[in-house]
C-alpha positions in Angstrom: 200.4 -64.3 -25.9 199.1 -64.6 -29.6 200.8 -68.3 -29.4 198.7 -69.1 -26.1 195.3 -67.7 -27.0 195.6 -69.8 -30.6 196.7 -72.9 -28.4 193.6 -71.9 -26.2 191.1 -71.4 -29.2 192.0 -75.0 -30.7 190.9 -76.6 -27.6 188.1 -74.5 -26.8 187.0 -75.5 -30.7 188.2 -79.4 -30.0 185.6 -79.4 -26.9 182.5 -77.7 -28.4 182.4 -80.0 -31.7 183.7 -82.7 -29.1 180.3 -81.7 -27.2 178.1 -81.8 -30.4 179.4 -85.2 -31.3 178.4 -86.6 -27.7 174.7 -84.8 -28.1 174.3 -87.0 -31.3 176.4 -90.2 -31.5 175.1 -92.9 -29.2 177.9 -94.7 -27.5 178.2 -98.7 -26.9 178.1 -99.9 -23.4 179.4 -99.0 -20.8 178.8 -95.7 -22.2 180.5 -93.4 -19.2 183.9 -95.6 -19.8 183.8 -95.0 -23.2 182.9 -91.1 -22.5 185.9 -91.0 -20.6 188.0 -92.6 -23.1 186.9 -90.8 -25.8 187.9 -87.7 -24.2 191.4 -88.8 -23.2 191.9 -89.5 -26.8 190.2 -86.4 -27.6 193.1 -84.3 -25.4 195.5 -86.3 -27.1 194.6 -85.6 -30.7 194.2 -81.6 -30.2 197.9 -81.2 -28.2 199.3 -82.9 -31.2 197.8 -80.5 -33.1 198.9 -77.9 -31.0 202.6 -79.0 -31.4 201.7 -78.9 -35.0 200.1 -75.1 -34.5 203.4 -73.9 -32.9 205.9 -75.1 -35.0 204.5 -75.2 -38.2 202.3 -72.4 -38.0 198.4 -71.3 -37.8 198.5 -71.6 -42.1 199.9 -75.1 -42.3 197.7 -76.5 -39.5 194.9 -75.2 -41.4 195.8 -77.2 -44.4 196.1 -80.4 -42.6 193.4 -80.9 -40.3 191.2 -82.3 -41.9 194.5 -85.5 -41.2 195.3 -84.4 -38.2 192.4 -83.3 -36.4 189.0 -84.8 -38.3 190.3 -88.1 -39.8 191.5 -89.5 -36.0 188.3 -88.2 -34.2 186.3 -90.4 -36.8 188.4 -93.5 -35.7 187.5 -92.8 -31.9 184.1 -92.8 -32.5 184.1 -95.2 -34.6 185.0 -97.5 -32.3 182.9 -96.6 -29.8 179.6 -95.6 -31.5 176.6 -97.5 -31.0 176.3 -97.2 -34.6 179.0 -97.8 -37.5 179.6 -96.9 -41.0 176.7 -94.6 -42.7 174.8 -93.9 -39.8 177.8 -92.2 -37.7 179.4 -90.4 -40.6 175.7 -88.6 -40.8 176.4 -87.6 -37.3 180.4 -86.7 -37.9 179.7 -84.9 -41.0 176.8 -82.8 -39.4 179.4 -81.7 -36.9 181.5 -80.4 -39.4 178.9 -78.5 -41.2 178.3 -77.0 -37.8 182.1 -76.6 -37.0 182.3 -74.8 -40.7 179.8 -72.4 -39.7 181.1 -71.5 -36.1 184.9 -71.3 -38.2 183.2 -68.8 -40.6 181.6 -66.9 -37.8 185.3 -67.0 -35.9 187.0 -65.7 -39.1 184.3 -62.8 -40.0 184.1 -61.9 -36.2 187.8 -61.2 -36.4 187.7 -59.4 -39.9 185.3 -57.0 -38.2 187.1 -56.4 -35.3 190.8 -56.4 -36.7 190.8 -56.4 -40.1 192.3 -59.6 -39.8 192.9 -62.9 -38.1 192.8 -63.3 -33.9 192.3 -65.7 -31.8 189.7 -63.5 -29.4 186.9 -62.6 -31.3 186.9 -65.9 -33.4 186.8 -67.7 -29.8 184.0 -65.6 -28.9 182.3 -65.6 -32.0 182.9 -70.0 -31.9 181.3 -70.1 -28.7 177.8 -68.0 -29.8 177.9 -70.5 -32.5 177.7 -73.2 -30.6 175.7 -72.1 -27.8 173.3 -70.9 -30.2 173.1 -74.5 -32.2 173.4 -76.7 -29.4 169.8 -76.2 -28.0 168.6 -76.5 -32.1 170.5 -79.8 -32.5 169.1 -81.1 -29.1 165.4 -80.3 -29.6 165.5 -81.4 -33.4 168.1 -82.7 -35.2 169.1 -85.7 -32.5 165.4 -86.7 -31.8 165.0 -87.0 -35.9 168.3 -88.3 -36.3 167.7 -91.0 -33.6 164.5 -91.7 -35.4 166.4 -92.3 -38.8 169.1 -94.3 -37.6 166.7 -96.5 -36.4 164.2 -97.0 -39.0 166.4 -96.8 -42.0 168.9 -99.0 -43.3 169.5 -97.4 -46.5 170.4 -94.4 -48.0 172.5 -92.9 -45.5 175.4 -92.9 -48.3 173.4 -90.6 -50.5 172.7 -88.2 -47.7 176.5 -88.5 -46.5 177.8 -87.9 -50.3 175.7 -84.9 -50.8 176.2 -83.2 -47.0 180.4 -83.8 -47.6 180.7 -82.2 -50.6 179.2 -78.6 -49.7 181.7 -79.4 -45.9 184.3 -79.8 -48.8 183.1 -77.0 -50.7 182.7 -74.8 -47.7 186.5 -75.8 -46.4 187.9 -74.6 -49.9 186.5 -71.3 -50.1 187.6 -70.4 -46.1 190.8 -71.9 -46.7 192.0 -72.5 -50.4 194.5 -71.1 -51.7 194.8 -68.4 -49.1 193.0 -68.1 -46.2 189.6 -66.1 -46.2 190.8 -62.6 -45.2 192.8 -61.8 -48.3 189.7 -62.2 -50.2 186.6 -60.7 -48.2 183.7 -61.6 -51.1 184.1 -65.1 -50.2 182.6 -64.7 -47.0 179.7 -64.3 -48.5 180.2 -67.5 -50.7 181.2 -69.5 -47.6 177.9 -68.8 -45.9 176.0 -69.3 -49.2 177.4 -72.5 -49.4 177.1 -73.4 -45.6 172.9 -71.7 -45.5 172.5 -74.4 -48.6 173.9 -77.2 -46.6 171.5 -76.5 -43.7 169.0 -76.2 -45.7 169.6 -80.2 -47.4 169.5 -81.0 -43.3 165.9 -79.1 -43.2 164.8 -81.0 -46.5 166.5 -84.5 -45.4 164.6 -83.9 -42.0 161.2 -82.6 -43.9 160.8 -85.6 -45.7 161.6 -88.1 -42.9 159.0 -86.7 -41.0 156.6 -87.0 -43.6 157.8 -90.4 -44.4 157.0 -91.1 -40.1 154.1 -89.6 -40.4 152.9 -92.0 -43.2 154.9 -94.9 -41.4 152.7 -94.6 -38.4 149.7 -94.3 -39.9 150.3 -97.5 -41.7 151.5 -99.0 -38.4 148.0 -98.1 -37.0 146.1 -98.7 -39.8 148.0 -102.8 -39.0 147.5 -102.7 -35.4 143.5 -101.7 -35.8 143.4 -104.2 -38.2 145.3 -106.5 -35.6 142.7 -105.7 -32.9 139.2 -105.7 -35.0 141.1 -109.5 -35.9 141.7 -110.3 -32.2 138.4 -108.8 -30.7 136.6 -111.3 -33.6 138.7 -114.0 -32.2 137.7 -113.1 -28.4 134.3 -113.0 -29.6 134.6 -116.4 -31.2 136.1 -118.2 -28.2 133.0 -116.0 -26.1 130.4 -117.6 -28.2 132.3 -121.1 -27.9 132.6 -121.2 -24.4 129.1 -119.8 -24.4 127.2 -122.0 -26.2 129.8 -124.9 -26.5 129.9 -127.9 -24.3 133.5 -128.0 -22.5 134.0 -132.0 -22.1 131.9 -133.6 -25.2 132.5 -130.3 -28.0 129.1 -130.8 -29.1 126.6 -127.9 -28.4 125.2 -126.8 -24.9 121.9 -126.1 -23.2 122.1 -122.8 -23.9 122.2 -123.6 -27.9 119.7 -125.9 -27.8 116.8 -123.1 -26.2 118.4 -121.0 -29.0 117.7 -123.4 -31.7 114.9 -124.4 -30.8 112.9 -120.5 -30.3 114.5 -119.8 -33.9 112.5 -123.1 -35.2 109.3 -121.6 -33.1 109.7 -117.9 -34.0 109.7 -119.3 -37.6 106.9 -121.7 -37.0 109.0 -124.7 -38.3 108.5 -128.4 -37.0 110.8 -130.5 -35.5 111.2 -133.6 -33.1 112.8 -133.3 -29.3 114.1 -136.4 -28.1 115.4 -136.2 -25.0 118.0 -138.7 -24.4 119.3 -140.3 -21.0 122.1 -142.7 -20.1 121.5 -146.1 -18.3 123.2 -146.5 -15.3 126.0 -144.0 -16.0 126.2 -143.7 -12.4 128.0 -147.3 -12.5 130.5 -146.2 -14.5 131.9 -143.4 -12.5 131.3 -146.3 -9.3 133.2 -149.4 -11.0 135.9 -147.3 -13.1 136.9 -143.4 -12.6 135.6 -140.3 -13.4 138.1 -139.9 -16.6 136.6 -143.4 -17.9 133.4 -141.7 -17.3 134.2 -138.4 -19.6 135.9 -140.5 -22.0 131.8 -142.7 -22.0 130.5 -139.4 -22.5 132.3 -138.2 -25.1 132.3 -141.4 -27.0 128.9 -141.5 -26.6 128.0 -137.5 -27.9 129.8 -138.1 -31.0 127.9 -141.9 -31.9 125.0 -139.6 -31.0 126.1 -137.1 -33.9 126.7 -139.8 -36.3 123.5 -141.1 -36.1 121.5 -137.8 -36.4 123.9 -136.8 -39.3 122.1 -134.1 -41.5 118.1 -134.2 -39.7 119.2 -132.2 -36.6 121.3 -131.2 -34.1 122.7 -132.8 -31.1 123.0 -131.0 -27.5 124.7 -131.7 -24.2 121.7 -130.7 -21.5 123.5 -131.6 -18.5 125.3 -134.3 -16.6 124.4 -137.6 -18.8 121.4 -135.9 -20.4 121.4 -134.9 -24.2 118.7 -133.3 -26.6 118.7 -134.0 -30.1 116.5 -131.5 -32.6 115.3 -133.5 -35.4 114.1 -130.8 -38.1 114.2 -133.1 -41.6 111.7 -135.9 -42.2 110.3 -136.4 -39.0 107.1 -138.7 -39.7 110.2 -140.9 -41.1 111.7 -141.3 -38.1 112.2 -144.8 -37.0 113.1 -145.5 -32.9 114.3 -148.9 -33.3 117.1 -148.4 -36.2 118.0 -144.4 -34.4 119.0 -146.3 -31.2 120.6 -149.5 -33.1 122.9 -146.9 -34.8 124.0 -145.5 -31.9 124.9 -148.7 -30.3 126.7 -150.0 -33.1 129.0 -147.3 -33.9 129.9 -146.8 -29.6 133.5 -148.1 -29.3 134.8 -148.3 -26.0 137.0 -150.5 -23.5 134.1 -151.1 -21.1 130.3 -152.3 -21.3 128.1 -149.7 -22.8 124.6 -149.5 -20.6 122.4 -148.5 -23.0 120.3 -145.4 -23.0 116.7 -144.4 -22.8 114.4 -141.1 -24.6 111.3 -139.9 -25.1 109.9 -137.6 -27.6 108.0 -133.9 -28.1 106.8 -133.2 -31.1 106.3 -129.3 -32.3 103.5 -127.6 -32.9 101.4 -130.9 -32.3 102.6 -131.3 -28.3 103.3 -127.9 -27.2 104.2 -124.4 -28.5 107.1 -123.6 -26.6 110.5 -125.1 -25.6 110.2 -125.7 -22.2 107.1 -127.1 -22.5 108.4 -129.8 -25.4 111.4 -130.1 -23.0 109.3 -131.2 -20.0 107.3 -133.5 -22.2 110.1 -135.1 -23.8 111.9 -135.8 -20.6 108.7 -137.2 -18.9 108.4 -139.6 -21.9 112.0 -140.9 -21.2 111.2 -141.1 -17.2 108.8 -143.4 -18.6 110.9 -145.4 -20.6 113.3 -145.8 -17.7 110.2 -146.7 -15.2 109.2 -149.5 -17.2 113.0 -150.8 -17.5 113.3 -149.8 -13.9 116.5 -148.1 -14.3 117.2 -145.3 -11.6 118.6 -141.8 -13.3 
């Protein structure tokens, strides 16, 4: 009976750190394969050491384990875990600092009771242990560990070196020489050692956290930073489709009433000319509308070049443009503004020509729609006495 319940309490044992070591060790796909695997294996590894138990004894098995029973389930999940070398002995060795305190619990449970060593009350006292961690482990040690594993790539050594020697440490005074119950103090050295142990977890675990918490708000602090630089971008592209002609690139209509009430509001002078192709219409007729944009264009940036530095050029609408002349102004010479244009126009058809008139502020009118209307009246002119049709 002795011989069945000690079988009984090694698999009971096997399954509950077997348990553990599922809650925290993420598996490679397919994971329920691999679950199934790994506890075939599992059954495999504890009836050898239940061979071992019967004929060699509950002392000698104790001294071996670690080969017989640790060592091989390291190799399983080594194989299998999602994660390899520092990262899954964390999880292993966290396991056995668990297992160590559900073995001390076993052994002191049966020292009450007995006096001395039986499978029953170290059974019971295993599963307590376990049920008692398992819900602890789930709620805060996988989440964090998960965490780590995840965002660390270093240092797991360290940690691993530190939590094996008090498991080591722990295992000696349980165990070495003689088992625990011919020397009762130790008990309370073995849970010294194993409270000590926890407590590296709850430090380890303290200062990750604080270490996320930083983390994140440095991750924030980038992804506001990320935003305020994409929102100024949005607002960029906003003000370019805004006030930005589409086909030429040259400023809009919209720009131009802008420019021109900041010159107003700041009582500064300037000259409108208000500029209109000849006979574009013949273009779009005798060629295509892309030979048309491509007249356009070339024509808004010839436009540019010959205003330079006096003013600013804008696309009104259709083949209509406004330049702002704001620098020397009574300098302004007609004849050589419209021969520049002409000769720096390079383009695979005829170019028609163009015609403008001219508003002057404050002399003509005191507002822009008013030295808009002007301006385009004087070109209407122009194009009357050349009989062109707009």
């Amino acid at each position: 009976m002795d011989q069945f319940l000690e079988i009984l309490r090694l698999f009971v044992s096997q399954a509950l750190a077997l348990s553990l070591l599922f809650l925290l060790i993420p598996l490679r796909k397919p994971v329920r394969t691999h679950v199934i695997i790994i506890i075939i294996s599992s059954l495999i590894i504890t009836s050898i050491n239940a061979i071992v138990t019967l004929f060699l004894g509950r002392e000698m098995y104790t001294r071996i384990f670690f080969l017989t029973v640790t060592v091989p389930h390291i190799l399983v999940f080594a194989i299998f875990s999602h994660y390899k070398w520092g990262k899954l002995i964390f999880a292993l060795v966290t396991v056995q600092v668990i297992g160590n305190l559900a073995v001390a619990n076993g052994l002191l449970a049966s020292y009450l009771v007995l006096g001395a060593y039986h499978p029953l009350p170290d059974i019971g006292a295993r599963l307590i242990s376990y049920a008692l961690f398992f819900p602890l482990l789930y709620k805060y040690v996988r989440p964090a560990y998960l965490k780590m594993a995840t965002i660390l790539s270093k240092g797991w050594w360290i940690l691993n070196i530190a939590l094996a020697l008090v498991y080591v440490i722990a295992y000696v005074i349980l165990f070495v020489p003689t088992p625990i119950f011919s020397r009762p103090i130790y008990f309370i050295h073995a849970y010294l050692i194993i409270t000590i142990s926890l407590f590296t977890y709850m430090i380890v675990f303290f200062l990750f956290h604080q270490i996320d918490i930083k983390t994140k708000a440095q991750s924030e602090k980038e992804q506001l930073s990320k935003q305020v630089i994409s929102l100024a971008e949005e607002r960029e592209e906003i003000n370019t489709i805004a006030y930005i002609d589409g086909l030429t690139g040259i400023k809009n209509r919209y720009s131009l009433f802008r420019q021109m009430d900041y010159y107003i509001e700041n009582n500064l002078a300037f000259l409108v000319l208000f500029i209109d192709l000849d006979n574009f219409k013949m273009i779009n007729d005798e060629h295509d509308h892309a030979k048309g944009d491509v007249y356009l264009k070339t024509f808004a940036h010839s436009l540019q070049k010959a205003i330079g530095s006096r003013g600013d050029v804008f696309r009104f609408a259709g083949d209509e443009f406004v330049c702002v002349i704001h620098t020397d102004i009574t300098n302004f010479d007609d004849k050589l503004f419209e021969q520049e244009i002409v000769e720096s126009i390079v383009l695979d058809i005829a170019f028609y020509g163009l015609s403008y008139g001219k508003a002057h502020y404050p002399s003509q009118a005191s507002n822009a729609d008013d030295l808009i209307n002007l301006a385009d009246q004087a070109m209407y002119a122009v194009k009357r006495e050349k009989k062109i049709r707009r």
